[in-house]
N, C-alpha and C positions, 0 to 999 in steps of 0.2 A: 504494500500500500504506500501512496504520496503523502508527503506532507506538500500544500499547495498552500501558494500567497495568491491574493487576488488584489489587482492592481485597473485602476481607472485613470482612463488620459481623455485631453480635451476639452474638459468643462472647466468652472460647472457650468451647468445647462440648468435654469430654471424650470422648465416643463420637464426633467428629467433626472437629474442629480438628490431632488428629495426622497425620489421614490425609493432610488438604489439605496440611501440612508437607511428607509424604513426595513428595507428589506435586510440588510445587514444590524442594524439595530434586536431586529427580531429572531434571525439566526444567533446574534453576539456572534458575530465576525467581526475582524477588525479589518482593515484594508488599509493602500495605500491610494491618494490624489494625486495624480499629477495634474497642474492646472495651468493653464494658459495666462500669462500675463493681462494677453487682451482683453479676457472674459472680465478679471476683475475690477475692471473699469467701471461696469455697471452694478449697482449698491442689490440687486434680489444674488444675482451669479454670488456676489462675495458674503453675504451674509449665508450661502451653502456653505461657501468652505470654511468659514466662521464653526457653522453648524457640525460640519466632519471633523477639526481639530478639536473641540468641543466634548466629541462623544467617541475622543480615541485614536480616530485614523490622524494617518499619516502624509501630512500635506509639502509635497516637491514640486518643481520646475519642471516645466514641458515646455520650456520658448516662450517668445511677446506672441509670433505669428503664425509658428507649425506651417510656414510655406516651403522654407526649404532647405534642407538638414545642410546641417553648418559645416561640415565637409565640404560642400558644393556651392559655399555663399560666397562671394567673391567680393562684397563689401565689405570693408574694411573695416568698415565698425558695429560689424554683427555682432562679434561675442558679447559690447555693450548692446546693443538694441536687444538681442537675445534673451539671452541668460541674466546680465545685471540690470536690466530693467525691469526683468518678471521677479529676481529677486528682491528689488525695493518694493512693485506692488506687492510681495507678497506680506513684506515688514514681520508683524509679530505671529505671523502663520506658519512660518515656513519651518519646519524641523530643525533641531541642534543641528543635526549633522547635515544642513545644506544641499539635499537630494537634488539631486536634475537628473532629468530623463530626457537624450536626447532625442530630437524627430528621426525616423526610423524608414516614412516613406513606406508605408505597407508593410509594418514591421519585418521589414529586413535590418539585417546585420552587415555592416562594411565597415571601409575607409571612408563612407560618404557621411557617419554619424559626428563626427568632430573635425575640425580642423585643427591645425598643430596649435594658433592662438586659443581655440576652446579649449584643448588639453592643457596648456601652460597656466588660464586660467581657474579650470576647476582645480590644477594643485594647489597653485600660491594663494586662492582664496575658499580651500580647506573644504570643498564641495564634496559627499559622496555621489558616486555615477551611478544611478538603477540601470541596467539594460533588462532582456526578457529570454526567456526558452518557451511561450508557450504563446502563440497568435492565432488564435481559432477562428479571425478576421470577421467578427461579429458586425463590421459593417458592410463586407458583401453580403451575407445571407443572413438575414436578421433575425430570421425563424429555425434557420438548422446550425446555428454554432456550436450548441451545446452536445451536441453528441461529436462533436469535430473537439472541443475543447477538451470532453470526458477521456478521448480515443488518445489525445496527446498528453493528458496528465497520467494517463494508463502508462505510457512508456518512458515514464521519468520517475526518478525516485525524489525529486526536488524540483517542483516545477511553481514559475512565479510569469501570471496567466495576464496576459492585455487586454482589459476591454472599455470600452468608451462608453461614460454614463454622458453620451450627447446624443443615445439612440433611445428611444421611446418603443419602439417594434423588439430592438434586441433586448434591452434591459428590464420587458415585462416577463422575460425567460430567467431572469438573476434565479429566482428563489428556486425555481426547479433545478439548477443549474447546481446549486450550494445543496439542495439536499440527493440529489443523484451520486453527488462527492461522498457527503455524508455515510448514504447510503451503501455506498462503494468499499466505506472502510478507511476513506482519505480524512488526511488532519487539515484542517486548515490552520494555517500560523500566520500570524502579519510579519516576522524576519525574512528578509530576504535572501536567496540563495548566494553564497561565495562566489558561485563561479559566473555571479549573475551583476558581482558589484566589483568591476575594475578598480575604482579608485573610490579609498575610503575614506573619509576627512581631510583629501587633500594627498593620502598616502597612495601609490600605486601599488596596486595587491596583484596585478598581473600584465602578460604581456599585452600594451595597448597598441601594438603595431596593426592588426586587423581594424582597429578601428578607427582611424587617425587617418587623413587625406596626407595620401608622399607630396601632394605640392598643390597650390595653389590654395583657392577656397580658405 
């Protein structure tokens, strides 16, 4: 059996980020937030993630704009527009240990998730990096992820799961999703997996040469 983390990116989403609450509130699950800078601009979005720091979860950095992963950003002053300007909005929200999660682009894995500037800055400004092992891509098919998600926590013994409380179709499947787990024999834990967190307060815990752009961006 798994022990499984369940992690949200994207929001919050007003018409969608309460519900995923209640759903986890009533399991007693914990989770992790990654949140958008941009979102929290607007005062219903940030009073969610008021609401998730609140009652437990774990609130990180997803980018100002999730348009295009900082490997392949070619402006110069991405890593500020990025990453330290979602972490000012995020101010007294944000986790000790400084999470960001970067864009992934269909969660995939590369050189296109950081740039050498984003890597230099998440050390010097003591950031832990969430990546992920489990994408059941709940915003292609918003009705069948969970037997996609079930099938890939089935073949992990540590799996830390993507899904996006910005779906209203996928996110009415959470609770079946968490007691299928359940069911199954799987733990759910909100720690994330080792081989899932490159750099941990700033410290490099592995090799981050796969995910770092060799040049440019």
């Amino acid at each position: 059996m798994a022990e499984v983390t369940l992690s949200f990116d994207n929001g919050p989403e007003p018409q969608v980020t309460g519900g995923v609450l209640d759903v986890l509130a009533r399991r007693a699950v914990k989770a992790s937030f990654f949140v958008l800078g941009s979102r929290l601009e607007a005062g219903a979005a940030r009073r969610l993630a008021e609401r998730a720091r609140a009652e437990g979860h774990w609130i990180g950095n997803h980018s100002w704009s999730h348009q295009v992963p900082l490997g392949e950003d070619a402006r110069p002053d991405a890593v500020e527009r990025e990453i330290a300007a979602t972490e000012r909005a995020l101010g007294g929200l944000a986790d000790a240990r400084r999470l960001f999660r970067p864009f992934g682009g269909g969660g995939k894995i590369g050189h296109h998730l950081l740039s050498a500037a984003a890597r230099d800055y998440l050390i010097a400004n003591r950031h832990t990096c969430v990546l992920w092992n489990c994408v059941p891509e709940d915003w292609i098919d918003q009705e069948g992820w969970v037997e996609r998600a079930l099938d890939q926590v089935a073949a992990s013994p540590r799996a830390l799961v993507v899904l996006h409380d910005i779906l209203p179709v996928a996110m009415s499947h959470l609770d079946r999703f968490i007691g299928a787990l359940l069911d199954a024999g799987h733990r759910i834990v909100q720690d994330y997996p080792q081989q899932c967190v490159p750099i941990e307060r700033g410290r490099v815990t592995a090799d981050l040469s796969g995910f770092v752009a060799e040049s440019g961006g």
